[in-house]
C-alpha positions in Angstrom: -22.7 5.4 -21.0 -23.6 6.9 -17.7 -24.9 4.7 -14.4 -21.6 3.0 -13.8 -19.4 2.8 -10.9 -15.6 3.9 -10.8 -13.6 1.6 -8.6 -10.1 3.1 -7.3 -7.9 0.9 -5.7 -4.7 3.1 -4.3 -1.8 0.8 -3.6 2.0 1.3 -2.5 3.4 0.7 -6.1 0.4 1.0 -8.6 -3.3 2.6 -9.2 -5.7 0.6 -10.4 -8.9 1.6 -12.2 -12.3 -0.5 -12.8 -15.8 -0.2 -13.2 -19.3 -2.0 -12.9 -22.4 -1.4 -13.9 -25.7 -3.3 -13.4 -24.0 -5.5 -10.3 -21.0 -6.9 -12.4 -17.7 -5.5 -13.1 -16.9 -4.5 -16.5 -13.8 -5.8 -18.6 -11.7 -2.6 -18.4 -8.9 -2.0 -16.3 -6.0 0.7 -15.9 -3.4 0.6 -13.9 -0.8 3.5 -13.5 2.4 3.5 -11.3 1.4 5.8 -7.7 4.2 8.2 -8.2 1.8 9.6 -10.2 -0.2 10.7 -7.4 2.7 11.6 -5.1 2.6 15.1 -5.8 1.7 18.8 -4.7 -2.4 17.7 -5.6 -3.1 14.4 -5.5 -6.4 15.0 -5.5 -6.3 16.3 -8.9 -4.0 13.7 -10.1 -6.3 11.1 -8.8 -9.6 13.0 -10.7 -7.3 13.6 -14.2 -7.0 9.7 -13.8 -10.5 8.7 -13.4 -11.2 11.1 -16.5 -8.9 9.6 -18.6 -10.0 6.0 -17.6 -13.9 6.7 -17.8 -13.1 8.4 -21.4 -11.6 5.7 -22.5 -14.3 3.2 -21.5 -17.0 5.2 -22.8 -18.1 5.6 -19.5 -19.8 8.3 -17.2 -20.0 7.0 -13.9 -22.4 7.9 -11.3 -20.3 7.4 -8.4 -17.2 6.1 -7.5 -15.5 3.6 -4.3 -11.9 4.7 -3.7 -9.8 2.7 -1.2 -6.6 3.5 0.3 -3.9 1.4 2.0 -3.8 2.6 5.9 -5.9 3.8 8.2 -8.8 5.9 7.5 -11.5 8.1 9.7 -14.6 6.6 10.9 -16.5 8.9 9.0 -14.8 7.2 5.9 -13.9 10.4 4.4 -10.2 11.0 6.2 -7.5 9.7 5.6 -5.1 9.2 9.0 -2.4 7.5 7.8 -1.2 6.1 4.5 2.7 5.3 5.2 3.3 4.0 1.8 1.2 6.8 0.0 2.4 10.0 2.6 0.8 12.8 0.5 -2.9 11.3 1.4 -2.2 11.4 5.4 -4.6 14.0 6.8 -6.8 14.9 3.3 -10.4 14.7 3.7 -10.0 12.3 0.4 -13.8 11.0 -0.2 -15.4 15.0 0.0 -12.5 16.4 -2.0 -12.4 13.7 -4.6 -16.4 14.9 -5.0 -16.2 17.8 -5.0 -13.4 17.2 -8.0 -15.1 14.9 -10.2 -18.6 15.6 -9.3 -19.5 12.4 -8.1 -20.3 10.9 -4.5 -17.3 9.0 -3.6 -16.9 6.2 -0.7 -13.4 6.1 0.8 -13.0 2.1 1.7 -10.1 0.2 3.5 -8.1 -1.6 0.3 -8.1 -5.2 2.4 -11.6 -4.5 3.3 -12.8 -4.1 -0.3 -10.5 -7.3 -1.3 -12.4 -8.7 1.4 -15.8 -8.4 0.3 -15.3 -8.8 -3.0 -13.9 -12.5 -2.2 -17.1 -12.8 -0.1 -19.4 -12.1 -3.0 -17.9 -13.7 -5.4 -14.6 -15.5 -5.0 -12.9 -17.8 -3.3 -15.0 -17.3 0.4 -18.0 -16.7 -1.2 -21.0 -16.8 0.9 -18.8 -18.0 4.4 -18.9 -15.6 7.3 -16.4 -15.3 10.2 -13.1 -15.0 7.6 -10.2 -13.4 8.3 -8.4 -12.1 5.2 -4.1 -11.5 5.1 -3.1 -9.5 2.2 1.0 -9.0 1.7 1.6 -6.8 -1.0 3.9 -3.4 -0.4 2.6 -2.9 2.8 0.3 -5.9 4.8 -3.2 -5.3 5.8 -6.2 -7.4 7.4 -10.1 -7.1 7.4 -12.7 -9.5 9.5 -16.1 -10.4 7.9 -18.0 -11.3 10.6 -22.2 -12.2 10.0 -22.1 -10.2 7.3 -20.8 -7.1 7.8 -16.4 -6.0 8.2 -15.7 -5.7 11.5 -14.8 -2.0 12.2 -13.2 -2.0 15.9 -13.4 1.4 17.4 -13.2 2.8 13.9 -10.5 1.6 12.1 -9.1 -2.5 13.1 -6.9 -5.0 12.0 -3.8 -2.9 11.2 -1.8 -5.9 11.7 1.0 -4.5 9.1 1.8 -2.1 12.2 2.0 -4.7 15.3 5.1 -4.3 17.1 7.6 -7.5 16.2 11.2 -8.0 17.3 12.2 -5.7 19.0 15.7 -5.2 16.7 15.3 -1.4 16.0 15.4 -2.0 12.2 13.0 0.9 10.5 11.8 1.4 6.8 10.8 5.0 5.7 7.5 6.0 7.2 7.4 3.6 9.0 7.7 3.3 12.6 10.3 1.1 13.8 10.0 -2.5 14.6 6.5 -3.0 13.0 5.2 -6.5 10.6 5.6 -4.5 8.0 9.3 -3.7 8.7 10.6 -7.9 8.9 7.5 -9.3 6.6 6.0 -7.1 3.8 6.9 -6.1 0.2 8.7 -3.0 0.9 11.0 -5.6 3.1 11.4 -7.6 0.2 12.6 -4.8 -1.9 15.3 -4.0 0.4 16.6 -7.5 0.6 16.5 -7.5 -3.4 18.4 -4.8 -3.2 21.1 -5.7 -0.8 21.1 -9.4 -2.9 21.3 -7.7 -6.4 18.4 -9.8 -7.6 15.5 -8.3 -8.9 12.2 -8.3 -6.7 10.1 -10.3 -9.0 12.9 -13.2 -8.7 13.4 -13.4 -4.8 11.9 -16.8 -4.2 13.4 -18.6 -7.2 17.4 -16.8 -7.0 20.0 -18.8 -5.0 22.1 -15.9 -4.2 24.4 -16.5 -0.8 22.1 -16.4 2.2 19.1 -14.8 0.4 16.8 -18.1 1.2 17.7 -18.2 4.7 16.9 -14.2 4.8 13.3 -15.5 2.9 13.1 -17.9 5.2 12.6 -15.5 8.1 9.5 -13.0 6.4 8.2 -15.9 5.7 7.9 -16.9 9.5 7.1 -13.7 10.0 4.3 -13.3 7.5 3.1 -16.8 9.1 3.2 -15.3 12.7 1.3 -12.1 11.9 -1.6 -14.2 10.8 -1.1 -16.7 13.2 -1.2 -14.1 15.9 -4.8 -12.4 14.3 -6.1 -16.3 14.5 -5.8 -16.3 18.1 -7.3 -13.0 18.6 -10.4 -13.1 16.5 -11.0 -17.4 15.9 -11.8 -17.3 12.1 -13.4 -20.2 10.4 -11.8 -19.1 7.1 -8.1 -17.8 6.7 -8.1 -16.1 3.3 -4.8 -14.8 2.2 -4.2 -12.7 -0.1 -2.0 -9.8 -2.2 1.1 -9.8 -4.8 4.0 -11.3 -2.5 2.1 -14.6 -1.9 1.3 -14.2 -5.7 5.1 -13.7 -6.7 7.0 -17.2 -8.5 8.0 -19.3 -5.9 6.5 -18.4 -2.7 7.0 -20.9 -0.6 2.6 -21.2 0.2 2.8 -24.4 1.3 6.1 -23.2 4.0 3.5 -20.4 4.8 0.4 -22.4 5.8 2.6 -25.0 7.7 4.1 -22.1 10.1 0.6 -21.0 10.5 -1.0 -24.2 11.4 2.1 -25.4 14.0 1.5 -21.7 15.7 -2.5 -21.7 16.0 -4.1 -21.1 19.7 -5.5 -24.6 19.5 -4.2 -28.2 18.0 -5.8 -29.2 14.5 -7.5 -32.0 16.2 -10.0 -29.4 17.7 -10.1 -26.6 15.5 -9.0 -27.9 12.3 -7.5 -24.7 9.9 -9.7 -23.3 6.6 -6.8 -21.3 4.8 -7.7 -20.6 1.6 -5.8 -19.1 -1.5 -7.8 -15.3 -2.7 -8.7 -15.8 -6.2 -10.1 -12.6 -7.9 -7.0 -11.0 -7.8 -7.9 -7.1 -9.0 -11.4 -8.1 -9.5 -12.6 -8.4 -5.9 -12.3 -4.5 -5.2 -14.7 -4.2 -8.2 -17.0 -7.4 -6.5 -16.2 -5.7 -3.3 -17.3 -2.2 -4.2 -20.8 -3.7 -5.9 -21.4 -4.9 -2.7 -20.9 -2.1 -0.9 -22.7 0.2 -2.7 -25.5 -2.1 -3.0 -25.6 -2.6 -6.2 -27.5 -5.8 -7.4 
């Protein structure tokens, strides 16, 4: 079946694969782990993956949306910097990817896609002026103002990469000191490793001084947002990604934080945090969007 779109979502720990066709998404979706990508070509890796998905679909699609997490060129081809993904830092990912599959492909910021997709059809849909969180292995933001992602100079809203602390505490790729460092997934690995509790039970173990350790990215998490709410005054506050999705997380600890740290009391600007609900889906809803699709 040709005419369909190929939606590639490139995270820190996993690949996901989707499609859409006709302005919906389609139920099929693959998902393999990145290290499959971290290798000599991963541009080949990432084109033997969208063949085997689209054969086993039935699918030939027409064109394809591929996002990445990190910054990306404004000619939304480049890839600058992908700390969790290193091997994509400098490729010119969109043209290549193309020129590979034969296909046009649209390089997208991951959050930005989740973004849109929530906008279209999830748990934002229709509202303008949101700022969207998402905390998964690395953190990332996007900013829908009157109906278009606000783009900054080119790339914006790298909030995983704000400066915080001050400690000189560093994770690989990463530069020292940054969100992502104190707040994200990757941060969470490292305390499940120096707990001996595995990741997926952080929130729910009662290991010696693990809470109180949770306790902190969670104020951290809570100030990152907190800190994009004063800069750009959101109506909506969608957040988003697999930490805040993980059993336990404290959501309710999260949005507290948030609210006693905002630029002005409740009383005058009351706070819209919502909960992203499409989960996978809204880079599929996102990329139909932005392709203009239906």
């Amino acid at each position: 079946m040709s005419g369909a779109l190929a939606v590639v979502e490139i995270g820190g720990t996993s690949v996901k694969l989707g499609f859409a066709r006709d302005g919906r998404p389609l139920d099929f979706a693959r998902t393999c782990a990145t290290t499959r990508i971290r290798c000599a070509d991963p541009v080949a890796a990432l084109a033997a993956i969208l063949a085997e998905a689209s054969a086993e679909a039935g699918l030939a699609p027409a064109q394809a949306v591929v996002t990445v997490p990190g910054f990306i060129d404004r000619d939304f081809d480049r890839v600058l910097q992908a700390a969790n993904v290193p091997e994509l830092n400098g490729l010119a990912l969109a043209s290549a990817l193309a020129r590979a599959t034969g296909m046009p492909v649209r390089l997208e910021r991951d959050v930005a896609l989740q973004l849109l997709g929530e906008c279209r059809a999830g748990a934002v849909k229709g509202e303008s002026h949101v700022l969207a969180v998402y905390v998964g292995t690395g953190i990332g933001a996007a900013y829908m103002g009157e109906g278009t992602v606000f783009r900054g100079g080119g790339w914006a809203l790298e909030i995983g990469h704000m400066p915080m602390h001050g400690l000189g505490r560093t994770l690989p790729g990463i530069e020292p000191d940054r969100v992502e460092v104190y707040a994200s997934g990757r941060a969470l690995e490292a305390l499940a490793a120096a707990h001996a509790v595995p990741v997926a039970e952080l929130f729910t173990a009662e290991a010696p001084g693990l809470q109180a350790a949770l306790a902190g990215v969670v104020r951290d998490q809570a100030f990152a947002v907190a800190s994009a709410i004063a800069l750009l005054s959101p109506r909506t506050v969608l957040i988003g990604g697999g930490v805040v999705e993980m059993a336990g997380y404290p959501r309710r600890r999260l949005a507290a934080i948030i609210a006693d740290h905002l630029p002005l009391p409740q009383s005058i600007q009351p706070l819209d945090l919502r909960w992203a609900e499409l989960g996978w889906q809204a880079a599929v809803w996102g990329a139909i969007g932005l392709v203009g699709e239906g």
